[in-house]
N, C-alpha and C positions, 0 to 999 in steps of 0.2 A: 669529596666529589672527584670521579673520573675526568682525568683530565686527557684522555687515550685517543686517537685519532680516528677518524667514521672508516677509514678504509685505510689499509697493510699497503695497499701499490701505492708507488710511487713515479711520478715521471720528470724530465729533466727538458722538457720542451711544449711550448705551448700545447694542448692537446683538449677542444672543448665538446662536452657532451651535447648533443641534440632527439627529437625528436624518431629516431631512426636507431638509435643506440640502446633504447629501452623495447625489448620483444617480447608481447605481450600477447601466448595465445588463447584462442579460446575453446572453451570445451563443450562438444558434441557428443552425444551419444545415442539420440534419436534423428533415424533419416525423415526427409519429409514421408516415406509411402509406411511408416510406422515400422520397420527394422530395425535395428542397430548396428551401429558402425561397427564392423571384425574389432576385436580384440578391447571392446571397449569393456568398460569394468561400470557394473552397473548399478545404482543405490540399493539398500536395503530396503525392499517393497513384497506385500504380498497382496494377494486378490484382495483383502478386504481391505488396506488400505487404498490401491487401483480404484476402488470404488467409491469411496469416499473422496478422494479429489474429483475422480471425474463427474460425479453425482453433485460436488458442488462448484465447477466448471457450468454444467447446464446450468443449474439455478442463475449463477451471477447471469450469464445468456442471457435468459429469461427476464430475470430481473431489469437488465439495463436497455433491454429491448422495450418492456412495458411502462417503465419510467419514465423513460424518456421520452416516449407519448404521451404519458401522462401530463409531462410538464408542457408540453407543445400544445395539450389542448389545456393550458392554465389551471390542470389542478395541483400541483404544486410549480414551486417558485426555480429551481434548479437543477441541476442532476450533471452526473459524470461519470463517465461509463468505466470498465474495466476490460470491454471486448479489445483481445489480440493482447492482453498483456497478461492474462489467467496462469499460464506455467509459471510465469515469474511470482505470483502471488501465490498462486494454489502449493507450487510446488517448492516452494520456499515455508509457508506457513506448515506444511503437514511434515517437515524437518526439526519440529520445534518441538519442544515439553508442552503439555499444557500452562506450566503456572510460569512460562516464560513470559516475558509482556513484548508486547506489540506498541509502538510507535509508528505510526500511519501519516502516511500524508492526506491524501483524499481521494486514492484511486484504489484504494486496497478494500474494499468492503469484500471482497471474495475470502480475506481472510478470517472475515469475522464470522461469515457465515460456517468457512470451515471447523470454527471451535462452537458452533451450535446457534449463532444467534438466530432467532426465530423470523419466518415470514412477518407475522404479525409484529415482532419488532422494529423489523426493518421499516416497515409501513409505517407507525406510531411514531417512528422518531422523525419522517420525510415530510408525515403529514403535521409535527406538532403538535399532537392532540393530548390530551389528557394522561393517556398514560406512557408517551413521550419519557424515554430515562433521564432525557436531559430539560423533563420539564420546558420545553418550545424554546428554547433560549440560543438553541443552535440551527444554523439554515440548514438545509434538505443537503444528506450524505456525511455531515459531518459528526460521525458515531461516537460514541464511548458505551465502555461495559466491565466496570470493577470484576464484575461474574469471572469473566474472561478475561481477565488480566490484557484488555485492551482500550490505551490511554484515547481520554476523548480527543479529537480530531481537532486542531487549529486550521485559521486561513491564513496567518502571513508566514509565507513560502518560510521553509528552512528551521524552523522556533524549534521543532522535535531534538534536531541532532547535536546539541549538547544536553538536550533534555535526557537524550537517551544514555550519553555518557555517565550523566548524572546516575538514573537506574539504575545504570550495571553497576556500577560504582560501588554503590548504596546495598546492593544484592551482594557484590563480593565482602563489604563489611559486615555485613551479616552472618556469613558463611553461609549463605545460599548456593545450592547445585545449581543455579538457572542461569539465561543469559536473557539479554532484552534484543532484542532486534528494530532495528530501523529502517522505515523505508522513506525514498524519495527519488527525485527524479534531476535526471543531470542538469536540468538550469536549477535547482534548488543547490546543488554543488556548488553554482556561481555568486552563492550568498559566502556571507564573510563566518555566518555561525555554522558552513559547513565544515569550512578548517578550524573554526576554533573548537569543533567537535570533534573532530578528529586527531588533531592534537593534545585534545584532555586525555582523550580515552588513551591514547599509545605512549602519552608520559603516564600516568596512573594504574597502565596495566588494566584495562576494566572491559571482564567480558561483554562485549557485545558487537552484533553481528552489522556491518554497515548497508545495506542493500540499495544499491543502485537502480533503476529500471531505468536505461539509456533506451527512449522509445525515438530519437531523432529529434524532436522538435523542443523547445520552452515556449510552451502554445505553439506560438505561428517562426518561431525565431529556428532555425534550424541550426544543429550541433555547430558546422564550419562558423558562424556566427557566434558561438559563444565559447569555444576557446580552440586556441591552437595545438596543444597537448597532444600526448595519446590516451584521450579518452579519459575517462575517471578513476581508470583502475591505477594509472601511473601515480596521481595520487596518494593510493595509499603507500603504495611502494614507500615516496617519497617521506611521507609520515612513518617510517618505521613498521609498516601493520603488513600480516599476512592477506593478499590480495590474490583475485582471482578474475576471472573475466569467464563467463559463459554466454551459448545461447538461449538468451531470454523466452524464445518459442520453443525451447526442451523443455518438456518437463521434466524427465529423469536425468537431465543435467543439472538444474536446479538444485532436483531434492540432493543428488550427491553431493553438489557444492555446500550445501549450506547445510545436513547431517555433518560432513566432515569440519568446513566453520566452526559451528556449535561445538561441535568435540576438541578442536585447536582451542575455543575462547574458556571452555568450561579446564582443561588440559592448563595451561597456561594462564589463565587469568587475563588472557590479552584479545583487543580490537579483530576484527578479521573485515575486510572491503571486500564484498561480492556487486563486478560491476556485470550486470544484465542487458544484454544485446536482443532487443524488441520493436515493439512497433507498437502504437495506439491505431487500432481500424478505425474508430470515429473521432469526432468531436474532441479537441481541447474538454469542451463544456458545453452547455445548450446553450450556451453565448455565446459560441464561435463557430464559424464557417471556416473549413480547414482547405475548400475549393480556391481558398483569394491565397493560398502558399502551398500547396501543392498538386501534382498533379493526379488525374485517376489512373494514369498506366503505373505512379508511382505505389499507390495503394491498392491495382491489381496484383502486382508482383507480391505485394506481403500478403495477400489474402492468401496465397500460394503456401506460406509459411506458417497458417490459422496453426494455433499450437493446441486448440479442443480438437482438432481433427487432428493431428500426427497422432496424440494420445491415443485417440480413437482406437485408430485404426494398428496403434501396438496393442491397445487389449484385444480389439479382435483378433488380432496374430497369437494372441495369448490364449484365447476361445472366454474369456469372461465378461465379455460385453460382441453385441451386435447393434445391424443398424435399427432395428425394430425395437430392442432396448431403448438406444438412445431416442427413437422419434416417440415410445411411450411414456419416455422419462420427461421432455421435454412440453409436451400435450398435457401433463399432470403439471406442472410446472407454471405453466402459462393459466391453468384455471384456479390454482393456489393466488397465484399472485393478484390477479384482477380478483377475486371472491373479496382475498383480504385490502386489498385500495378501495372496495367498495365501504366496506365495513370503519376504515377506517378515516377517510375521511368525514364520516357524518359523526367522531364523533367530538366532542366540546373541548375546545384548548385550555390547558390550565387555568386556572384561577391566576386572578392578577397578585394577591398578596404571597404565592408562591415564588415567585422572582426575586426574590431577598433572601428566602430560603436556601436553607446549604450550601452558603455562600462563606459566612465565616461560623463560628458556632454558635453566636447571636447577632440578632441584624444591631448594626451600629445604630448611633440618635442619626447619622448622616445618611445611612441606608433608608430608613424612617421616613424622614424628611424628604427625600427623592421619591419613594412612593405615594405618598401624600399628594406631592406636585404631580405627578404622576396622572392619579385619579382627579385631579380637581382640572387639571387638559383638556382628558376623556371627556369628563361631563361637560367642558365650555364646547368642544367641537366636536360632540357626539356625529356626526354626519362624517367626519373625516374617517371614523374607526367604523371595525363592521358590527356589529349590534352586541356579539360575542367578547367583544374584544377585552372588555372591562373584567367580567362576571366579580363583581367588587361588590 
């Protein structure tokens, strides 16, 4: 065991580090009128990748636009948007291998769509219905897809990020080329399984990518409220990891940050921290009013920074998209989506003896026994369930 010292200087008088001693910038490479900054150095992108993010930029749009109506007039139960944080997911997932795995919190569904998952998927698993991948078992937005090597979705804050160490871990024993990637958001930092995830991965060496999206708030709790630091990225420093700090509303700072990541963790076998400087336009959730903590002039300013329009308007600067593209991209988009929420709420939620199912590789006597109680509930308070709810 190395018994060597963390740092060569040495000093002979008191002398204490703070807040101000750790400079940490960040990287730009898209202006807001869709240019780029002189002399900046640009990720690996051609037209047909340009196109695929930003083709599925609108969708999530669309998506989180229609949803969340949806859920307002009580057809489904939940929903949480992705608008104003789309570079940071679009342009961070389209950085990846396919057979990399994703680790999501609950605001990344843009990623998922970027590896193909379907409208009518999206729909089946919101509405719970029958052919729901996760079989109704999970509430509206929280995904999973083997297909896609993207892990299904928890609710208690932070559970992903030793889960993800785990992964990569697991990937590197293997001799796997891939890395897993993580997301979350800086009050998910303020759990305790954020460090213990971060220091598995940076003593183990285990590729994988940490992704930050520092959008201001943990719901209503705003940054200065939950820690005093510089930010999340000082963090990984601190953890030994190669870290970075971008802006969250670039997208082609993004995708370089985290193409380059990926090639450091696959390169070295080691962690990489990408903290993302963003913004949430709407909602925590459809359960929270974001008007009782903050203000609209503060949420006109970032509209200013919408990072589907910086995009925009570099491919237009590019000549491979316009505005009559995007408005007939979006109009196709909008009738996809409502066609498929019609279709898919009429149709029948799984059967009740499905719920035990592939769960472990046979249902226990104890699994058994809970269904049974189960059904014999149903039938005493049939008036409490809705008519469907049994199919037993």
């Amino acid at each position: 065991m190395s018994n060597a010292p963390l740092t060569n200087e040495t000093v002979h008088r008191v002398s204490f580090l703070d807040k101000a001693s750790l400079h940490i910038p960040i990287l730009r490479i898209l202006q807001a009128d869709g240019t780029t900054y002189e002399n900046a150095v640009l990720p690996v992108i051609d037209k047909t990748l340009a196109e695929k993010i930003f083709d599925t930029c609108v969708f999530t749009r669309v998506l989180d636009e229609r949803m969340l109506g949806a859920q307002r007039q009580g057809r489904i139960s939940f929903y949480m948007t992705c608008t104003g944080e789309e570079a940071s997911i679009v342009g961070s997932t389209a950085a990846l291998d396919k057979d990399d795995v994703i680790l999501a919190q609950y605001r990344e569904h843009a990623s998922l769509r970027y590896r193909g998952f379907s409208t009518e998927q999206f729909m089946n698993q919101m509405f719970s219905n029958e052919k729901d991948l996760g079989k109704g078992r999970q509430m509206p937005i929280h995904y999973g897809s083997r297909e896609l090597n993207y892990q299904t979705i928890s609710s208690p804050l932070a559970t992903q990020i030793p889960q993800a160490t785990g992964v990569a871990y697991g990937m590197k024993l293997q001799g796997k080329r891939n890395v897993a990637i993580c997301y979350f958001g800086e009050g998910a930092a303020s759990e305790g399984d954020f460090h213990a995830g971060l220091n598995m991965a940076a003593v183990l060496k285990a590729p994988v990518i940490f992704f930050c999206r520092n959008n201001g708030y943990a719901i209503s709790t705003p940054t200065e409220e939950q820690f005093a630091g510089n930010g999340i990225a000082s963090r990984g420093v601190g953890y030994g990891m190669h870290t970075i700090r971008v802006d969250g509303n670039d997208m082609l700072a993004v995708l370089a940050a985290t193409q380059q990541a990926r090639a450091h963790a696959l390169e070295h076998n080691a962690p990489v921290l990408i903290e993302a400087m963003t913004y949430r336009l709407g909602a925590h959730s459809s359960s929270d009013d974001p008007s009782g903590y903050r203000s609209k002039e503060e949420e006109a300013k970032w509209q200013q920074h919408d990072p589907v329009k910086r995009f925009k308007l570099w491919m237009i600067n590019k000549g491979w998209t316009s505005e009559a593209d995007e408005a007939t991209l979006f109009e196709r988009y909008r009738e996809e989506v409502l066609a498929a929420v019609k279709v898919a709420e009429k149709l029948p939620i799984p059967k009740l003896d499905e719920i035990i199912e592939d769960v472990l590789d046979k249902p226990t006597p104890a699994l058994k026994k809970q269904l049974k109680e189960l059904k014999e509930h149903i039938n005493k308070y049939p008036k409490a369930y809705p008519k469907s709810a049994g199919r037993l």
